[in-house]
N, C-alpha and C positions, 0 to 999 in steps of 0.2 A: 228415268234419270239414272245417274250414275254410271259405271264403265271409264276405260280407262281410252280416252279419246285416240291417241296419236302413235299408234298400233304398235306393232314388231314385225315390220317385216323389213328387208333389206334398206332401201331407203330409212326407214325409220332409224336403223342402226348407225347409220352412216349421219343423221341428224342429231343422235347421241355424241357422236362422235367431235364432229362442230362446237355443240353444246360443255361438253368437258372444254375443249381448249377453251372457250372466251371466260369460263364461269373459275377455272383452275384458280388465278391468285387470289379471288376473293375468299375462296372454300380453302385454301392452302395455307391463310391469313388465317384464319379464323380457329384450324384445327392446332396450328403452331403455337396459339394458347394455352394449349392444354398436353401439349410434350411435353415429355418428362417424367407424368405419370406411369403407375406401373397397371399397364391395362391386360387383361388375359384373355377375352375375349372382344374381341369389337367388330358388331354387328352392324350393315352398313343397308337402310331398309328401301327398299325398291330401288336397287343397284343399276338395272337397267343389264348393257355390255360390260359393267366392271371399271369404267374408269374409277368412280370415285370411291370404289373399292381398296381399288390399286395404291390411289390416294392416300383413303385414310389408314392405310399399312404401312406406307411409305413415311409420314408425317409422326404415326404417334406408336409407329413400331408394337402393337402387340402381340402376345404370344401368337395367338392366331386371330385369323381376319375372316368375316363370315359374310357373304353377297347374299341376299334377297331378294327375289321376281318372281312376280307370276305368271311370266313368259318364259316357257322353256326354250323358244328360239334363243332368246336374249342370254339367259344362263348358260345356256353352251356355248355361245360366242364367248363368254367371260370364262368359264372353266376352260376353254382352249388358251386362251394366252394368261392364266394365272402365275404367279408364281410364287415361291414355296410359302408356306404358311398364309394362303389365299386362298379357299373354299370360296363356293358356290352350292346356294338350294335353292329350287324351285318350291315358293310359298307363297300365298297371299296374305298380304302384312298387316291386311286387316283383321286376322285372328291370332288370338293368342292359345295355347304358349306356343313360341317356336319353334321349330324344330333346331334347336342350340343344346340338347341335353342336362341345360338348368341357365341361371338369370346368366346375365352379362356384365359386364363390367363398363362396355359402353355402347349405346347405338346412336347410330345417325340418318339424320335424311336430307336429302337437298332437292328440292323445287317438287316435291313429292305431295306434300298436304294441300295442296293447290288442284291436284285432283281427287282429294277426296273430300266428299259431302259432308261430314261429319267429323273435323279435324280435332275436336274437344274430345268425342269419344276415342279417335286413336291415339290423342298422347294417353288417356287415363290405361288404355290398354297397353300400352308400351310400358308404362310406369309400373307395371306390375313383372315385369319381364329383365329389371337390374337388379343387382347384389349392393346390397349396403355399400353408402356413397357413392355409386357408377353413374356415370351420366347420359344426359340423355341431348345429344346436337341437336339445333335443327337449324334451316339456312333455306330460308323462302322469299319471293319478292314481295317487298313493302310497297313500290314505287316503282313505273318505266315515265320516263322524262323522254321528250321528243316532241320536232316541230314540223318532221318533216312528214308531207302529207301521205307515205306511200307508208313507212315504219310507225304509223298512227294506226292508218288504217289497216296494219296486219294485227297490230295489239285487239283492235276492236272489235276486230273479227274472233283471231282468238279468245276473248274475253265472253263474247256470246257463246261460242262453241263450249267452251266451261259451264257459264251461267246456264245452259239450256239442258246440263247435267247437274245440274245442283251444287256447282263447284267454283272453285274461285281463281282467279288468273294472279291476281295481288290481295295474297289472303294474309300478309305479314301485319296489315292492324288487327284483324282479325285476332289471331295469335298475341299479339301486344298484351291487346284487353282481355283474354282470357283470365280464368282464375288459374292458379297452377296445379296441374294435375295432382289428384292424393297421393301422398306420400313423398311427393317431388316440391324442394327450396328454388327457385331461379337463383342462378350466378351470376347470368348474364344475359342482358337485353341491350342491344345496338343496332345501328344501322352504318352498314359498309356499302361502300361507295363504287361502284363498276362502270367506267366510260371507254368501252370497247371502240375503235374503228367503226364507224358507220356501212364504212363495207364490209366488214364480217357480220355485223349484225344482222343486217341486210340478205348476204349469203344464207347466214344460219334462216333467218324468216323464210326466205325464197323455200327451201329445203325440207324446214317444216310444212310449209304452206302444201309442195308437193305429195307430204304423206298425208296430212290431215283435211284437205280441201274438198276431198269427195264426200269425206263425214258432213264438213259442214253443209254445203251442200245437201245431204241425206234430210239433216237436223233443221234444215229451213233458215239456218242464220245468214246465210250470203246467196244471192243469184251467181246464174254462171259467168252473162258479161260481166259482173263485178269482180269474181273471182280470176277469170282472166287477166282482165283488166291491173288489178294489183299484183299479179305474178308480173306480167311485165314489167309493172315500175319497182319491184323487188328489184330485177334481174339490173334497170337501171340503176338504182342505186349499190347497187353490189360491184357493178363496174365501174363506180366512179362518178357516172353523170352528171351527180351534182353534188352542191356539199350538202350537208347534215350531219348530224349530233345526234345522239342516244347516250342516257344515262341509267341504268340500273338504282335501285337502293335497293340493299336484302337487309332483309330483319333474321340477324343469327343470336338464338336463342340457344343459352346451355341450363339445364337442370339437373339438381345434385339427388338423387336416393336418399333419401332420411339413414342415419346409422343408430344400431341399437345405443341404448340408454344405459 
């Protein structure tokens, strides 16, 4: 079990890439709550190529902005188009401490805890990793809504390929019911709302489907006719074919740092 399913390599990049545009106003909405403050460090954890890097420097402007992966393909993709005050390190975010030279003032993650098996243990280990009151985002799916039979069956396919690593595809109850990590208050618990274009969604599935289909396949969760078979009706509903719906719910969570007494 465990590992990080849906690789880095070019394809996978260019699936990042998809992935930042559709998922952009919901994570854009969410971090525009919390401008204003004065952040000096903001640590952005399994960054991936840097968009939501880029993001969250853009949105809540701190001194400096710090990327996280433990894909060094991926990290040089994001240090090539950085810009100023936008770092990048190659880490796995599952250990602490970071390589940040001391706490943070804030970290974030988006649709990251959904591959790892043990999402409890990584917020408590992140929680030790802020400076009095910094916070800590996080922006994972609660919920995918849909009726249409080709964007079901890419969810449930995906969903096993997780589950057959000890991971979770819609780990945002999960999260909900958690206790809060020591020494972290919650600020905030909601659920935002995402209803993209059926054909992009579509796209983006088709495209994952391409990087990660051989795994499953590997993992025994899907056959090949099946896997064929629903890349075709991706590539249908990405053109158009027919109508359909998809809905998103993400569960974004903010936690504040305890401040000395």
């Amino acid at each position: 079990m465990g590992g990080y399913a849906f690789g880095d390599s070019e394809p996978a990049a260019r699936r990042l890439g998809l992935l930042a545009d559709l998922f952009e106003p919901t994570t854009r909405a969410f971090l525009e709550r919390f401008a204003g403050r004065p952040f000096g460090l903001a640590v952005d954890l399994g960054c991936g190529t840097g968009h939501t890097t880029r993001l969250l420097a853009s949105v809540l402007g701190p001194r400096r902005a710090l990327g996280l992966d433990q894909s060094a393909s991926f990290v040089a993709r994001a240090a090539a188009a950085a810009p100023a005050g936008v770092t990048f390190a190659v880490h796995d975010v599952r250990t602490v401490p970071f390589p940040t030279g001391g706490p943070s003032g804030l970290l974030f993650c988006r649709l990251l805890l959904s591959h790892l098996p043990d999402p409890a243990a990584a917020l408590a280990a992140w929680a030790t990793q802020l400076v009095p009151g910094g916070l800590l985002l996080v922006d994972e799916v609660e919920r995918i809504h849909t009726a249409d039979p080709a964007l079901r069956g890419y969810l449930e396919v995906a969903a096993a390929l997780l589950a057959s690593r000890g991971q979770t595809l819609e780990v945002g109850p999960v999260l909900h019911r958690l206790p809060d990590p020591p020494g972290l208050a919650r600020r905030h618990d909601r659920i935002a709302v995402l209803a993209p274009p059926a054909t992009a969604a579509a796209a983006m599935f088709a495209q994952n489907l391409a990087v990660w289909g051989g795994q499953a396949l590997q993992d025994g969760v899907v056959t090949s006719p099946a896997l064929h078979a629903l890349a075709g009706d991706l590539a249908g509903v990405a053109a158009g074919g027919r109508p359909a719906t998809i809905t998103w719910e993400l569960r974004q969570l903010a936690w504040e740092a305890a401040r000395p007494r």
